[in-house]
N, C-alpha and C positions, 0 to 999 in steps of 0.2 A: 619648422617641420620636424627636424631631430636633431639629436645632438653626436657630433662623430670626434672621435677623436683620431686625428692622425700623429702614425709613430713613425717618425724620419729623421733621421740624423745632418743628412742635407739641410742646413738652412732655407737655403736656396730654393728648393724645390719644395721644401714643408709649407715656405710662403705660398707659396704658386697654389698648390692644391687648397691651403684655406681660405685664400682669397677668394676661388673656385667655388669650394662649399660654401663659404657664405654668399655669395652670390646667386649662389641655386639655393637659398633660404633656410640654411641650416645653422646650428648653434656647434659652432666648432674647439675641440680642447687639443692641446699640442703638447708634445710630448716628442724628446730627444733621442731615446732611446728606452727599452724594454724596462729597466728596470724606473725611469719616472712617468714607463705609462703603465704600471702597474698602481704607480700612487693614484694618477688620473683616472682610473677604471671607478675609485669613488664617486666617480662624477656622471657614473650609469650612463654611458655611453648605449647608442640605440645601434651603435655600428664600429668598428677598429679598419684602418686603412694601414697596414703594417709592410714596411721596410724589413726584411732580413738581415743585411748584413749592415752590422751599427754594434758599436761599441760599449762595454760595460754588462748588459744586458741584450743580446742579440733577437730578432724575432723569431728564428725557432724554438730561441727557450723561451719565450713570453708567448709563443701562443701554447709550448707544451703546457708552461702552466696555468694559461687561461682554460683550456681544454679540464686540465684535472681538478679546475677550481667548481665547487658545486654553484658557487655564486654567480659565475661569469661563463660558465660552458657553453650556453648557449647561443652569447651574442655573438653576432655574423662579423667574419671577418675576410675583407679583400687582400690577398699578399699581392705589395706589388714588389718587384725583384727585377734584376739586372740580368743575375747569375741565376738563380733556381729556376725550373723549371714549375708547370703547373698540377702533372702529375704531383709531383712529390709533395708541393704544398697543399693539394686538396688532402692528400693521404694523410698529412699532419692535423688536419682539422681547419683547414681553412673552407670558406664555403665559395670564394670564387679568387678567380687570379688576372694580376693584369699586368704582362712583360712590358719592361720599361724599356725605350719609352714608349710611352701612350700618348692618346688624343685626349684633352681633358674630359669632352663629351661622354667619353667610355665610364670614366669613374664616376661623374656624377649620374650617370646613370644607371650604373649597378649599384650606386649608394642608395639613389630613391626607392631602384627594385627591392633591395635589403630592408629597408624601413616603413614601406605600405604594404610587402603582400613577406610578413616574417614566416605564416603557416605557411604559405607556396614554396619559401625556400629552404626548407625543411622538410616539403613533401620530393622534392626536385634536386634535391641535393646537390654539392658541388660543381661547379663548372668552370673552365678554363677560358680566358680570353689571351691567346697567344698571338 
């Protein structure tokens, strides 16, 4: 289907969600933290599933500079977070949010929404799943 890359500094839980997406038939890349998913972004990711708070490179500044990058601006990206809120992360450029913890159903399902209908989600812009 697509290929997503999730950025989680949890081991733990980075497993869980890839297991996840490959399971709902996507082609998955992992990534520690902000600054080795920015190495990963070469790998044209159709989607970003971002952690914010993670060490070395945090996800606020990986998506500030996914946002200012002309190459990578565009591709969708779900924060999911503990501590931020969805407001603030739609503000930053994220295109949907999902307060952890979640049901796994939720993210594979805003991932597939992300990746079949990308003109819809860009006419509909951001939204919060809290």
């Amino acid at each position: 289907m697509a290929r997503v890359l999730v950025v989680e500094d949890d081991a733990g839980l980075r497993e869980l969600w890839v297991v996840v997406l490959r399971d709902a038939g996507h082609e998955v890349v992992e990534a520690r933290d902000g600054a080795q998913a920015f190495d990963r972004m070469k790998t044209e990711p159709s989607a970003v599933i971002l952690d914010l708070a993670m060490p070395v490179v945090d996800g606020y500044e990986f998506l500030r500079q996914l946002r200012a990058s002309s190459r990578y601006a565009s591709v969708p990206v779900i924060v999911v977070s503990g501590t931020a809120t969805g407001k603030w992360s739609l503000r930053v450029g994220a295109h949907r949010y999902l307060a952890k913890p979640f049901e796994v159903d939720a993210l594979t399902s805003l991932v597939g929404e992300m990746v079949r209908t990308p003109s819809a989600l860009a006419r509909r812009g951001p939204v919060a799943h809290e």
